[in-house]
C-alpha positions in Angstrom: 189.2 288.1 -157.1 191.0 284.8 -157.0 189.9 282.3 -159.4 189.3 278.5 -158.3 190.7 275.6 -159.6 188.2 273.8 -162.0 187.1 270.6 -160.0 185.9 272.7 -157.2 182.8 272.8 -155.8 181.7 275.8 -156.4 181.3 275.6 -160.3 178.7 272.6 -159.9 181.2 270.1 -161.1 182.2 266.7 -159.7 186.1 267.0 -158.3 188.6 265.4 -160.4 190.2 262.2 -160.2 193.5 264.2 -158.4 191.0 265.2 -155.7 189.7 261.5 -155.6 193.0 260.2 -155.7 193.8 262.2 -152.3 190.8 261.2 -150.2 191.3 257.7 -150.7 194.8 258.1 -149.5 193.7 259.3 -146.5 191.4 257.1 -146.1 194.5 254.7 -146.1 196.4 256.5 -142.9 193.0 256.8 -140.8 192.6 252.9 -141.3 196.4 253.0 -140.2 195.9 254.8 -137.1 192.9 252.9 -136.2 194.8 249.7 -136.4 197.7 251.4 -133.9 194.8 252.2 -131.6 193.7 248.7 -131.3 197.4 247.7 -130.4 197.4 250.2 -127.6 194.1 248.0 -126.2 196.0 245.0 -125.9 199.2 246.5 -124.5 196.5 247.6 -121.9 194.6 244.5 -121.3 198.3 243.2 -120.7 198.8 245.8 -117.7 195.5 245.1 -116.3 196.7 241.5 -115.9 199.6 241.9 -114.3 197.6 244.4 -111.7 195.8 241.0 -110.5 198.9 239.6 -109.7 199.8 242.1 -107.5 196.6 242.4 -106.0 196.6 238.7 -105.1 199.8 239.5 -102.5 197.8 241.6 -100.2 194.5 242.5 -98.9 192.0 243.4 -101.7 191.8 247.3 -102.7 188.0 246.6 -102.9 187.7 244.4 -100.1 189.5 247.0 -98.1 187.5 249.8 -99.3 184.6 248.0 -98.9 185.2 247.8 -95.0 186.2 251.2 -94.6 183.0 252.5 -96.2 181.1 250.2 -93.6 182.9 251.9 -91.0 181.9 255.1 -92.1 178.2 254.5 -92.5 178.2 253.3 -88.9 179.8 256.1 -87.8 177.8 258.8 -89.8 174.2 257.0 -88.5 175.0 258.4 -85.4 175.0 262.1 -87.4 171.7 263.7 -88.4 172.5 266.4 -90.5 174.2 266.8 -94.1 176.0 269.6 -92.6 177.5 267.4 -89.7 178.5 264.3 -92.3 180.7 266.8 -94.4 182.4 268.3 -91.3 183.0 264.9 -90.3 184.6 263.9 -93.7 186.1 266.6 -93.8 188.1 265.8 -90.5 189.3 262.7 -91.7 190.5 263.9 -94.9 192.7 266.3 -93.2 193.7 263.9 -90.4 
């Protein structure tokens, strides 16, 4: 049987300072990677920015959406069924 170090858990015994010594430096690299993460947010903030600018050139994506969606529920009220809604969306996905 293979035998275990002496700080191990197993004999009941705190872990040594080497052991201690590790977990704090990883510790240190998690704290690294968190401060890379919250770099990555701004870098995004900055993209979503930029997609206003764009947006402010031509119609709306909501706005546009918005209407279409209108449309539709004016043209489905007309439709009783499920059965006959879904055929109909189904049509103008394909078309």
């Amino acid at each position: 049987m293979k035998q275990l170090p002496q700080g191990s858990p197993k004999y009941g015994m705190l872990p040594s300072a080497g052991h201690r010594a590790q977990s704090t430096g990883r510790r240190a690299q998690s704290t690294g990677r968190r401060a890379q993460g919250t770099g990555h947010r701004a870098q995004s903030t900055g993209r979503r920015a930029q997609g206003t600018e764009h947006r402010a050139q031509g119609t709306g994506h909501r706005a546009q959406s918005k209407r279409l969606r209108n449309e539709g529920t004016a043209r489905l009220q007309d439709r009783k069924t499920a059965r006959q809604c879904i055929m109909y969306y189904r049509r103008c996905i394909n078309n």
